[in-house]
ZAMARGU-4260 file (C-alpha; in steps of 0.2 Angstrom, whole numbers, plus 5000, padded with zeros to 4 digits):
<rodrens>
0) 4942/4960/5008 | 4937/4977/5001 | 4947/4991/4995 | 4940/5010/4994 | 4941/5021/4980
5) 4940/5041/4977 | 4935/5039/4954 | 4929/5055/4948 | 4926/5064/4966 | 4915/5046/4970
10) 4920/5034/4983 | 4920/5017/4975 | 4919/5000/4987 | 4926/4987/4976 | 4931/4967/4981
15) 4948/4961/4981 | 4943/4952/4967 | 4940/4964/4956 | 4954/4973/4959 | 4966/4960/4957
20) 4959/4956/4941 | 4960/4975/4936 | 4978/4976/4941 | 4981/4960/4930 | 4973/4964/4915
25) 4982/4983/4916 | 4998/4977/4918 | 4995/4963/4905 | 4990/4973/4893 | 5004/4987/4896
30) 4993/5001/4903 | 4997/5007/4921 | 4983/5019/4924 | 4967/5012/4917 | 4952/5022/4920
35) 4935/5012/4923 | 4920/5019/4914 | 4902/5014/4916 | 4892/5003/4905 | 4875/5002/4907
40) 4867/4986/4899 | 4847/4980/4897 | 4844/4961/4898 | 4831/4950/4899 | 4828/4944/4916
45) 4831/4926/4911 | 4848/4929/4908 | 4851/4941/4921 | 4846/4927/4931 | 4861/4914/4921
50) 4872/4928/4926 | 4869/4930/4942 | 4867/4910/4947 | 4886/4906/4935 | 4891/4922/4948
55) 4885/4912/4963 | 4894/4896/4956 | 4909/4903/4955 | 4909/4916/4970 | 4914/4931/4958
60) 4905/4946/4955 | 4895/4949/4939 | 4904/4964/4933 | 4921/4952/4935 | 4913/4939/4922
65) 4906/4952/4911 | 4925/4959/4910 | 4934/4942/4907 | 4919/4939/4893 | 4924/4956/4885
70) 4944/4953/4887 | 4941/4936/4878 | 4933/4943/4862 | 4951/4950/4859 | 4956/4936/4850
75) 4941/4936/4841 | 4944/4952/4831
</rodrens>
């Protein structure tokens, strides 16, 4: 399912996945109004291609695994 956005005067289409996993990781961290910005990264096309065939593998989106990556370094710090 898809759910549609208005960010920043843009209309942004995003999976139900996604969402769910934004809702949980705002609520879990005790924001209620997280605002999405953009990050642009440059990869090699070898591992662009590890990401998207892990995305395929587990039928979620690349930004979603990106984001679960980042949320784990947490405990890193």
């Amino acid at each position: 399912m898809l759910h549609l956005f208005a960010a920043n005067n843009v209309l942004v289409l995003i999976d139900t996945k996604i969402v769910n996993n934004i809702t949980q990781y705002s609520t879990s961290s005790g924001k209620r109004n997280m605002s999405l910005k953009q990050l642009n990264v440059k990869i090699p096309e070898q591992e662009l291609r590890i990401l998207e065939a892990f995305a395929d593998k587990t039928e979620r989106t690349k930004t979603d695994i990106i984001r679960e990556f980042i949320r784990s370094l947490q405990a890193k710090i």
